[in-house]
C-alpha positions in Angstrom: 44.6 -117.8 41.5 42.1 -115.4 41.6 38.9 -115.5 39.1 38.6 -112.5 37.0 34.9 -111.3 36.9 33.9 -108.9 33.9 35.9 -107.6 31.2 35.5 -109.9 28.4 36.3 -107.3 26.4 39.8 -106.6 27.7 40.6 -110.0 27.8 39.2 -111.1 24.6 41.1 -108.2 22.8 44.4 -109.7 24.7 43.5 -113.1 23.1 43.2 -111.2 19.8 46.6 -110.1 20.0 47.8 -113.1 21.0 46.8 -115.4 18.5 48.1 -112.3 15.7 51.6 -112.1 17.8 51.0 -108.8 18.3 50.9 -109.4 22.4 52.2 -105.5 23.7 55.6 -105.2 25.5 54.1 -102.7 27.9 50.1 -102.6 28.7 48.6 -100.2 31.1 45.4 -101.5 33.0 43.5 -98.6 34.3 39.9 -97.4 35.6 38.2 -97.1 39.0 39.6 -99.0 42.1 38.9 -102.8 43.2 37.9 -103.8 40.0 40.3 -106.2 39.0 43.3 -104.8 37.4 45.9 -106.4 39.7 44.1 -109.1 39.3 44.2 -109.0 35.3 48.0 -108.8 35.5 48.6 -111.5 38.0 46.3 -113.8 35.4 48.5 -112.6 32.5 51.8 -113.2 34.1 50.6 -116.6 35.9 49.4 -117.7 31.8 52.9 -116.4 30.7 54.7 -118.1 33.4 52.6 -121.1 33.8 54.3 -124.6 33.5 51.1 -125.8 30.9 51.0 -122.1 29.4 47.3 -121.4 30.1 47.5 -120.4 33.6 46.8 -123.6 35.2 46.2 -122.4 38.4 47.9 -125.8 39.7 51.6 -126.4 38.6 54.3 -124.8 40.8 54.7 -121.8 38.9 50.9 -120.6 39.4 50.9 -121.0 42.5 54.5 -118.9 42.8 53.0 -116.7 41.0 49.6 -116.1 43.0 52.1 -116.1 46.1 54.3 -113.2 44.3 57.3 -115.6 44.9 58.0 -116.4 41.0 61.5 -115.9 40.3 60.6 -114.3 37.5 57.8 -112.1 39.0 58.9 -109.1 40.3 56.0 -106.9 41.8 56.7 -103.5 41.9 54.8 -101.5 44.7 55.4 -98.7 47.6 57.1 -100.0 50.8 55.2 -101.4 54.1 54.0 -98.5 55.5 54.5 -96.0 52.4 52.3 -94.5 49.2 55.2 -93.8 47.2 57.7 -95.8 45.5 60.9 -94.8 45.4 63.7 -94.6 42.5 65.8 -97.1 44.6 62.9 -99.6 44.0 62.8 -99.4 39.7 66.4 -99.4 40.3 66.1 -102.6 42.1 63.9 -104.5 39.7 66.1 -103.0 36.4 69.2 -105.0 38.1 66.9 -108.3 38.2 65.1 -107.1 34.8 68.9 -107.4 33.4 69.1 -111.0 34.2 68.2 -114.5 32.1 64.9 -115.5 33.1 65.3 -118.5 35.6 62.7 -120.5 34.1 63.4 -120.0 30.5 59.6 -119.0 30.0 60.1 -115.3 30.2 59.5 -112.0 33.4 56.9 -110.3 33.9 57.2 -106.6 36.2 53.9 -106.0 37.5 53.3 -102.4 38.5 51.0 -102.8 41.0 50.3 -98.8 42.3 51.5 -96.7 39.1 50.0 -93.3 41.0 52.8 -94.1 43.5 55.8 -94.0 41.4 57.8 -90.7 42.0 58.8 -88.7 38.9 62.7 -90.0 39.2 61.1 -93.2 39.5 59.0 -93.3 36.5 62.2 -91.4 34.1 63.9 -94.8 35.7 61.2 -96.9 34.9 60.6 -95.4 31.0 64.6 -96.3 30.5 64.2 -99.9 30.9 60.9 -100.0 28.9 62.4 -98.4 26.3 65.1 -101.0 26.5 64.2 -104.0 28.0 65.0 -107.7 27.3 63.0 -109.5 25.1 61.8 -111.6 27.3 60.3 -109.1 29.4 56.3 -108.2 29.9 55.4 -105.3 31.7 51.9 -104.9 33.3 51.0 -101.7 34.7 48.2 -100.9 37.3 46.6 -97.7 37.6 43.3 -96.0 38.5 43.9 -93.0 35.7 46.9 -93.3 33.4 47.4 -89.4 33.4 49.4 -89.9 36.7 52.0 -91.9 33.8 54.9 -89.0 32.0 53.3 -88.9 28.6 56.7 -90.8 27.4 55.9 -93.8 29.6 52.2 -93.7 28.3 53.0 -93.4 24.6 55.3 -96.6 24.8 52.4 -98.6 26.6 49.3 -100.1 25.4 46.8 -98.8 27.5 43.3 -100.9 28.1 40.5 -99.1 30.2 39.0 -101.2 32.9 35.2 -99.9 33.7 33.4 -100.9 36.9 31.6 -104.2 37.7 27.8 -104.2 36.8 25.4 -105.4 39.7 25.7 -109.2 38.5 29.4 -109.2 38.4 29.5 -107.5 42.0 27.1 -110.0 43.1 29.2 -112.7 42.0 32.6 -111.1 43.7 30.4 -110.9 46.8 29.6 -114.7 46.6 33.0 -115.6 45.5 34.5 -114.1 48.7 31.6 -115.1 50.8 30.6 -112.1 52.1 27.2 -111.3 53.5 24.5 -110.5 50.2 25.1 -107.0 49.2 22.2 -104.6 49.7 20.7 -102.4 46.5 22.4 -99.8 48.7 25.6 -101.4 48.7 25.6 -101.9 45.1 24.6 -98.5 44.5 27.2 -96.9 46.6 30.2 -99.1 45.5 29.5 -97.5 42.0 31.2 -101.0 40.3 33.6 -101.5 42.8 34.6 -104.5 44.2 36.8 -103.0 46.7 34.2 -100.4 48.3 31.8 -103.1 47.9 33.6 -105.0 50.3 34.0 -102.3 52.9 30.2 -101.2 52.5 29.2 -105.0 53.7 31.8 -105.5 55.9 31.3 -102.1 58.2 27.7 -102.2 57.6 27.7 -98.8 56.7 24.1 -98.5 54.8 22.3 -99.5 58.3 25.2 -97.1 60.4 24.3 -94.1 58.0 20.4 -94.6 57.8 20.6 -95.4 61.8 21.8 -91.6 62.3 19.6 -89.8 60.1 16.6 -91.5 61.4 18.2 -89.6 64.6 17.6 -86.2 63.3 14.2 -87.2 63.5 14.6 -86.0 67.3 17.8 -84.3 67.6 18.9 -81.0 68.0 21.6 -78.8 66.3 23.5 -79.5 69.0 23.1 -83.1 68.2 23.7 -82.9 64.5 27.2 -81.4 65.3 27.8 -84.2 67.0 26.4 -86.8 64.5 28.6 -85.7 61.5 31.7 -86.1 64.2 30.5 -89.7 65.2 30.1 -90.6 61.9 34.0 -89.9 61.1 35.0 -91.8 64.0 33.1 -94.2 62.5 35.0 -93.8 59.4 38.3 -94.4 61.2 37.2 -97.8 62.9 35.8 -98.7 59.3 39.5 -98.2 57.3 41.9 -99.0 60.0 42.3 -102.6 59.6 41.7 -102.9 56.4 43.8 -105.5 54.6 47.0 -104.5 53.0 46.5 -101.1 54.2 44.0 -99.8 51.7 41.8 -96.9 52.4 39.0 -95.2 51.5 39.4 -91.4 51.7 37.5 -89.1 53.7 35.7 -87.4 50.8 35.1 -91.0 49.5 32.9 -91.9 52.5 31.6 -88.5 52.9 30.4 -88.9 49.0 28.8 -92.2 50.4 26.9 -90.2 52.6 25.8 -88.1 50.7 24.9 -90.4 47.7 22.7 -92.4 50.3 21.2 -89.1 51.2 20.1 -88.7 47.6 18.7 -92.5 47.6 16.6 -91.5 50.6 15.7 -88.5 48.8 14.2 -90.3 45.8 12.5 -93.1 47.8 11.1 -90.2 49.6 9.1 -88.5 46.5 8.1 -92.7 45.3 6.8 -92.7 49.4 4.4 -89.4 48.6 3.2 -90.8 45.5 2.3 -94.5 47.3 4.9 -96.1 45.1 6.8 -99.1 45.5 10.5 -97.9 46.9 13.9 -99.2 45.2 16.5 -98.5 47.8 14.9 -99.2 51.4 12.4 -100.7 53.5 9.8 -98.3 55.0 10.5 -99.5 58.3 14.4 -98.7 57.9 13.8 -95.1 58.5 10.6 -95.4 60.1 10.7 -92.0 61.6 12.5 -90.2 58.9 10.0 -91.6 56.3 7.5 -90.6 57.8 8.9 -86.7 58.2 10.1 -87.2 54.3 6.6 -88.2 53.1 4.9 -84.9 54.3 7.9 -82.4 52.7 6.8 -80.6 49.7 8.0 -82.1 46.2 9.5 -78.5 45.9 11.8 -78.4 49.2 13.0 -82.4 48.2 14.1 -80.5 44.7 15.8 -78.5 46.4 17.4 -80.6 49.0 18.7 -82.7 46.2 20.6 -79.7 44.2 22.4 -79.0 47.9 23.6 -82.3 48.3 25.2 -82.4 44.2 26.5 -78.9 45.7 28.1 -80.2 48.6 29.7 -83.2 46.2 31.2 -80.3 44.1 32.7 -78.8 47.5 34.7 -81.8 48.2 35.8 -81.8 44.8 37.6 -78.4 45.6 39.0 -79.5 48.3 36.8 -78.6 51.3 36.7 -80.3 54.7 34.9 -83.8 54.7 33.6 -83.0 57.9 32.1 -79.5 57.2 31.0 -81.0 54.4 28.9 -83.9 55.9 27.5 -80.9 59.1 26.3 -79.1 56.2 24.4 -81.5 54.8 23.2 -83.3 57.7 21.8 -79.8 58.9 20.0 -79.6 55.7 18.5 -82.7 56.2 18.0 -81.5 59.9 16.1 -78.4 59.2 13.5 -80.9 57.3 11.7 -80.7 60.5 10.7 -77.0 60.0 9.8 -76.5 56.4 6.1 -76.4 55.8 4.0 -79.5 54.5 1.9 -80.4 51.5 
């Protein structure tokens, strides 16, 4: 079984509940990705389930549960190779709901991707939560619960998961032995564990700084072509992830941009002679050195374009024109006039 870092509020208001038999039928996790809802859930139905009833981690059922190969586990989720799941699926798991538990200690249905249930599949779902057996714990996982019908939400108790502080993502790192996340890293991930994970493991800070210190020298011809390496690195960096789990395009171009901001603020702490936060000087030697000499006026400025070009992803516009933008702005750096 997985640890569960963080959240000692959640799981201390479970205990609560617990102890005053007021445990919920129904409990919706959500909050930002890869911060350890699912693996909330699998806890809770691995202590319901457990042989020694305090999620042992050891005896048979754990590690059935862990596996997802509990008889009385069923793990609701979209089909290999698909986002949504189907009505056939909630269909499926009410026929097994409507049996005895096999080992008299009770099922759990764990939810695992609520934003991929269809609308027929959730009116399916909220008939067998409104009528379930008594025996039955549902657990559902979602990053925001409005993508629940508000009749499925209303017969839920609903706990809000935030993201991992820097300790707590410093400890996933170390519990998965993955290399030591950078201030970057932990900056970008924004508390979670899951974009942590793809931030060390692509290297993506030293990919991202590694091209702007190119604009140092390019030309708009270049830059062009920068923002369109940068996606193809994008699709190297999410095609094998594990389980099929992706980043979006606007998520990484929000990465980039963010990190563009960090560079930003190290920039005005470089033309005051103060210590940086985010970087070493010599990770952008060329760059910082062309940032240094901008006025503190044209880095204000800089700064409002890039929480600009955020807002344009958020309505929707290209990634890509989006990034070409930006990187131009950074690009035409080289021409504005210095303090």
């Amino acid at each position: 079984m997985k640890t569960l870092i963080g959240h000692k509020d959640i799981v201390d208001q479970l205990q609560v509940r617990k102890v005053n038999n007021k445990w919920p039928q129904a409990i919706v996790f959500y909050g930002p990705e890869g911060i350890g809802k699912k693996v909330l859930a699998k806890n809770l139905a691995a202590e319901i389930l457990c042989e020694n009833k305090n999620a042992c981690g050891i005896c048979t059922s754990c590690h059935q549960v862990d596996n997802e190969t509990h008889p009385d586990l069923f793990v609701l989720r979209p089909p290999e190779g698909k986002v949504l799941i189907p009505i056939d699926s909630v269909r499926k798991m009410a026929e097994w709901e409507s049996l005895l538990p096999v080992v008299k200690r009770g099922k759990v249905v764990i939810v695992s991707e609520a934003s991929g249930l269809t609308e027929e599949a959730q009116n399916a779902l909220l008939k067998i939560i409104e009528e379930p057996l008594s025996q039955t714990c549902f657990f559902i996982v979602a990053d925001n619960k409005n993508v629940l019908l508000p009749t499925i939400e209303s017969r839920c108790f609903a706990l809000r998961m935030k993201g991992l502080n820097e300790e707590q993502l410093r400890e996933v790192a170390k519990q998965n032995n993955w290399n030591a996340p950078s201030v970057v890293d932990i900056h970008l991930a924004m508390g979670s564990a899951l974009h942590l994970s793809l931030l060390i493991n692509s290297n993506f800070s030293q990919f991202t700084i590694h091209c702007l210190d190119n604009l140092y020298s390019a030309s708009i011809i270049d830059v062009i072509q920068l923002s369109q390496g940068m996606f193809e690195f994008y699709s190297g960096m999410t095609d094998g992830e594990e389980g099929g789990q992706k980043i979006t395009e606007n998520k990484f171009a929000i990465w980039i941009l963010r990190l563009m901001k960090l560079i930003l603020e190290d920039a005005a702490r470089l033309a005051e002679n103060q210590e940086l936060c985010y970087f070493k000087a010599d990770e952008f030697k060329k760059f910082s050195y062309l940032m240094r000499r901008t006025s503190r006026d044209h880095r204000l400025e800089l700064s409002k374009e890039l929480r600009a070009y955020e807002l344009d992803l958020s309505l929707n516009l290209s990634a890509l024109s989006v990034v070409e933008s930006a990187l131009r702005s950074f690009y035409e750096m080289r021409f504005v006039q210095y303090e």
